[in-house]
C-alpha positions in Angstrom: 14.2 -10.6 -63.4 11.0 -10.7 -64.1 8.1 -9.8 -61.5 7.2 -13.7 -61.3 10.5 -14.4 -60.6 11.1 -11.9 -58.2 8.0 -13.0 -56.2 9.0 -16.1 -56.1 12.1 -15.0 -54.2 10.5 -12.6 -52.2 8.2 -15.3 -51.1 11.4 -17.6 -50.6 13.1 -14.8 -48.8 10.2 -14.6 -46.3 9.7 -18.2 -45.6 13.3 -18.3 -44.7 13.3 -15.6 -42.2 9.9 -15.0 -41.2 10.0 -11.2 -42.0 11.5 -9.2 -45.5 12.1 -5.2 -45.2 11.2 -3.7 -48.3 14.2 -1.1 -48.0 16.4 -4.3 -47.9 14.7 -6.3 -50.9 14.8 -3.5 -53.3 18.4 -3.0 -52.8 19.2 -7.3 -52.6 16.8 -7.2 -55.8 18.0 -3.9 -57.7 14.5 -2.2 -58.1 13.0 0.4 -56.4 11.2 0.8 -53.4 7.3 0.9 -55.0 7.7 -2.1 -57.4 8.7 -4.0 -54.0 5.8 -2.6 -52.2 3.8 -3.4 -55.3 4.8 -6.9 -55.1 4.6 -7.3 -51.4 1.0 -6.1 -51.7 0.3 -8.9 -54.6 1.8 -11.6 -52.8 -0.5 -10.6 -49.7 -3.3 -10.4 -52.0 -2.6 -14.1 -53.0 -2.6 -14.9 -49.2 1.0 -15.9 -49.1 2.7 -13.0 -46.5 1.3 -10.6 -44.1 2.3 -6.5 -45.2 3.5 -4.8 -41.7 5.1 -1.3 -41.9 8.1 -1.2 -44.2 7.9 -5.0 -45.4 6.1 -8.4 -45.3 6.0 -11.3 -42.9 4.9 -15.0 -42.5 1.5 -15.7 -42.5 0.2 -17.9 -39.4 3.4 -16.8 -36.8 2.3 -18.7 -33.9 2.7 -22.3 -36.0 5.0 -21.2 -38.8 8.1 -23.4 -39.2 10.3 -23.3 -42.1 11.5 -26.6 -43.8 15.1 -27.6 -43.9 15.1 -27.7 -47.4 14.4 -24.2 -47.7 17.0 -23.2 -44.8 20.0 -24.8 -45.7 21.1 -22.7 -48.3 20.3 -19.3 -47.2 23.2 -17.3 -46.4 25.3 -20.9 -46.1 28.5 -18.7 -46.0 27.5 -16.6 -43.3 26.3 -19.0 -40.9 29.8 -21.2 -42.1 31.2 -18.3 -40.7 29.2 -18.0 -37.7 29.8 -21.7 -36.9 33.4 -21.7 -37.4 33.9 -18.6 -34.5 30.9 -20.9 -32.1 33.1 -23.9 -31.8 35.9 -21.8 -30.7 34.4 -21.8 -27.6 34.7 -25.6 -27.3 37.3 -28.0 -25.9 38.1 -31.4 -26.4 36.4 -33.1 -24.1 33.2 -30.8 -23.4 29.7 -31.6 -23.4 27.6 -29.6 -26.3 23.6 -29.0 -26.2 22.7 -28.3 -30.4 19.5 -26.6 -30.6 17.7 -27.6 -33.6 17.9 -25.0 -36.8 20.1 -25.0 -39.6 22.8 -22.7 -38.2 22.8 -25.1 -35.7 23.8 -27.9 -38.1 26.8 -25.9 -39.5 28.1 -25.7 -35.6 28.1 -29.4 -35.5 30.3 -29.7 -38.7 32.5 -27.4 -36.8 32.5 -29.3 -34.2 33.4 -32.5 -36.2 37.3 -31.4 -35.5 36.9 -31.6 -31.8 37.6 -34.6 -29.9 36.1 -36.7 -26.9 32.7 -34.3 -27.1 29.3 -35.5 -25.4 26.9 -33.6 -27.4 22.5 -33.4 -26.5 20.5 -32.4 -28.9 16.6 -32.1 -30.1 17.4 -32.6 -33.7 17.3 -35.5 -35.8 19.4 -34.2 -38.4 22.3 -32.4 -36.2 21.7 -36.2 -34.3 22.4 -38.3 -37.6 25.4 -36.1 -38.4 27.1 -36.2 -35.2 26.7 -39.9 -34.5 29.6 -40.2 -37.7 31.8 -38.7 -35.6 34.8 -40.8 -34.8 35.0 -40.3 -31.4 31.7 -38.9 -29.5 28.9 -39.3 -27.0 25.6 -38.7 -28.1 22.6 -38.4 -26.4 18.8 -37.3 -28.3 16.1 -36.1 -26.6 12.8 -38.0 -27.0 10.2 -36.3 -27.6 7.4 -35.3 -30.5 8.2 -34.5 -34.0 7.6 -31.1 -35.1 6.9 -31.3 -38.7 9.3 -30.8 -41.7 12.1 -29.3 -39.5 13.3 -32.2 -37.8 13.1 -31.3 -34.1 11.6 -32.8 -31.2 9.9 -31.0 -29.0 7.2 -31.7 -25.7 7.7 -32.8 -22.3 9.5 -35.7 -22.7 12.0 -33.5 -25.0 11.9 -30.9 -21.4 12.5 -33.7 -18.8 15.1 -35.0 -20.7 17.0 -32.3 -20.7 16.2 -31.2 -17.4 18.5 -34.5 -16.0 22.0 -33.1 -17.6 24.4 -30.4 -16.7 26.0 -29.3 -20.1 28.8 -26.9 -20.4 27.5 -25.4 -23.4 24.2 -24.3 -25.6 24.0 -23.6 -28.7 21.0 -21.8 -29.8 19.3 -20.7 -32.7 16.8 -17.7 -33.2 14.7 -16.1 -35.5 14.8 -12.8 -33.8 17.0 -10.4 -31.5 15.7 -7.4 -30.6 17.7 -5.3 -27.6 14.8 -5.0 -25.5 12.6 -8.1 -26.9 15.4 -10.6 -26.7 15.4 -14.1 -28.2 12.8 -14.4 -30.1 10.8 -17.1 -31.7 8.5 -17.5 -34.3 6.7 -20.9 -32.9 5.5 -20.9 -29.8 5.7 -24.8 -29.6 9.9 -24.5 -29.2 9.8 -22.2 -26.7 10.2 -24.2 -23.5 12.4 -26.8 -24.8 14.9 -23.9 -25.5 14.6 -22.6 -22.6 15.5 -26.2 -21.0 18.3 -26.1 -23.3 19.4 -22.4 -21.9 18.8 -24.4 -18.0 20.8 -27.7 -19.1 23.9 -25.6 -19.7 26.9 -23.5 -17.8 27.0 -21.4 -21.1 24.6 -20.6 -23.9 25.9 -19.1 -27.3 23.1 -17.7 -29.9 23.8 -17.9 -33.2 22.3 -16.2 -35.9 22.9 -14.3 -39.0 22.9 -10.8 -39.6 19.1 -10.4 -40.9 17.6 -11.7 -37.6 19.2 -8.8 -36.1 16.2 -5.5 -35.3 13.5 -7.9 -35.5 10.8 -9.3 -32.8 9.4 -12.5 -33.6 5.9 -14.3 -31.7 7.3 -16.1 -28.5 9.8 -14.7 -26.1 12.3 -17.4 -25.5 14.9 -15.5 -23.5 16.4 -11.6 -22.2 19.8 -11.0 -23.4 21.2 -11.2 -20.3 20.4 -14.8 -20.3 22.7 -15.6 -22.7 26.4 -15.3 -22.6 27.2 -14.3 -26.5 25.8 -13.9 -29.7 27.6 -15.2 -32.7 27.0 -13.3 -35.8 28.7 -12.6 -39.3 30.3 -9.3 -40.3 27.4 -8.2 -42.4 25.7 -6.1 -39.2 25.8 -2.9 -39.3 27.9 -0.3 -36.7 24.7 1.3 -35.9 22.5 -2.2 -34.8 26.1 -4.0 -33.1 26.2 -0.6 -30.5 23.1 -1.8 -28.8 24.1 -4.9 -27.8 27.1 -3.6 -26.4 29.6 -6.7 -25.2 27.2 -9.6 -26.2 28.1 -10.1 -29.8 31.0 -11.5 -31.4 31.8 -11.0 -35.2 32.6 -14.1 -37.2 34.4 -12.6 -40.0 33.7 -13.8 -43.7 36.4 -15.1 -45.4 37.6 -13.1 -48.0 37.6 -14.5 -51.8 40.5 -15.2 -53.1 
């Protein structure tokens, strides 16, 4: 690969998840640890990430959204994985709040299986999936559009959740940190999240592996606000001992 084309990922890489750790990228990228550091420090030249200690992140944090486009096909299997162990927890019949993100999305496929669900959500696209269900009650918050990523966010997005009683939330994050929490990179989604964590009996976060150690902008919730975490296999013993009996491992499937 050659050193444009490995910036390019990089840059990818970091607009995906906010944040890149060199240790990681060199071994994702199979070179060692200075030309990563050499191209982290170009890309910052260029004005396009933000060097920290032992990686790179987003430029702009308190207004940085990622588009779907970019999203939907990172780690796809994992958060396939992640969605498919989520809508375990849901029965026929039970009312869903989506959260808007595209691990998100893959729980409402999941959920396409279920029957008789009543499902809220702030997101466009999880909205225009779910109303092909055959069988479903769907309710969309109002609300103001929050650029390229399809969510709705603002008072009206608050108040109308504020008026239901879900039994469960599914949430998205872009950072969990055992002492931080939920974390969130815009600071604009915070409190309709935290109306979705209020609208609901039970909140689920799920999020891949990589968001895992990390501490993003906004505080959006404590751990013990939430009643799991869904993640995929790929984190580590060391990082699943500090959250100690809020995770639950959606296992990859194996190839055949």
């Amino acid at each position: 690969m050659s050193a444009s084309a490995r910036r390019r990922e990089i840059f990818t890489r970091v607009l995906a998840d906010g944040y890149v750790d060199a240790k990681t990228l060199s071994a994702a990228l199979g070179v060692d640890s200075s030309t990563i550091r050499r191209d982290l420090d170009a890309l910052a030249r260029d004005g396009k990430v933000e060097r920290t200690h032992g990686g790179a992140k987003a430029i702009d944090g308190a207004s940085f959204e990622v588009p779907y486009a970019l999203k939907q096909d990172v780690r796809r299997a994992e958060k396939s994985a992640i969605a498919a162990a989520a809508a375990k927890f849901v029965s026929d019949g039970d009312s869903v709040v989506l959260d808007s993100g595209s691990t998100t999305y893959e729980v409402a496929v999941a959920l396409r299986a279920k029957s008789s669900l009543t499902v809220l959500t702030n997101d466009l696209r999880i909205a225009k999936f779910v109303a092909s269900f055959p069988d479903v009650r769907l309710l969309v918050s109002g609300g103001e559009l929050l650029g390229s990523v399809y969510t709705l966010i603002g008072d009206h997005a608050v108040r109308f959740m504020s008026h239901y009683s879900a039994d469960w939330a599914f949430l998205g994050a872009d950072a969990i940190d055992p002492a931080a929490g939920i974390t969130n990179n815009n600071t604009l989604e915070v409190p309709i999240k935290r109306a979705l964590i209020a609208a609901s009996a039970h909140t689920v976060v799920v999020a891949d592996h990589t968001k895992f150690g990390r501490r993003a902008l906004a505080k959006v919730a404590a751990l013990d606000e939430v009643n799991t975490i869904v993640t995929d296999s790929g984190l580590g013993d060391d990082q699943r001992d500090l959250y100690d009996d809020n995770l639950t491992i959606a296992e990859m499937p194996t190839a055949s």
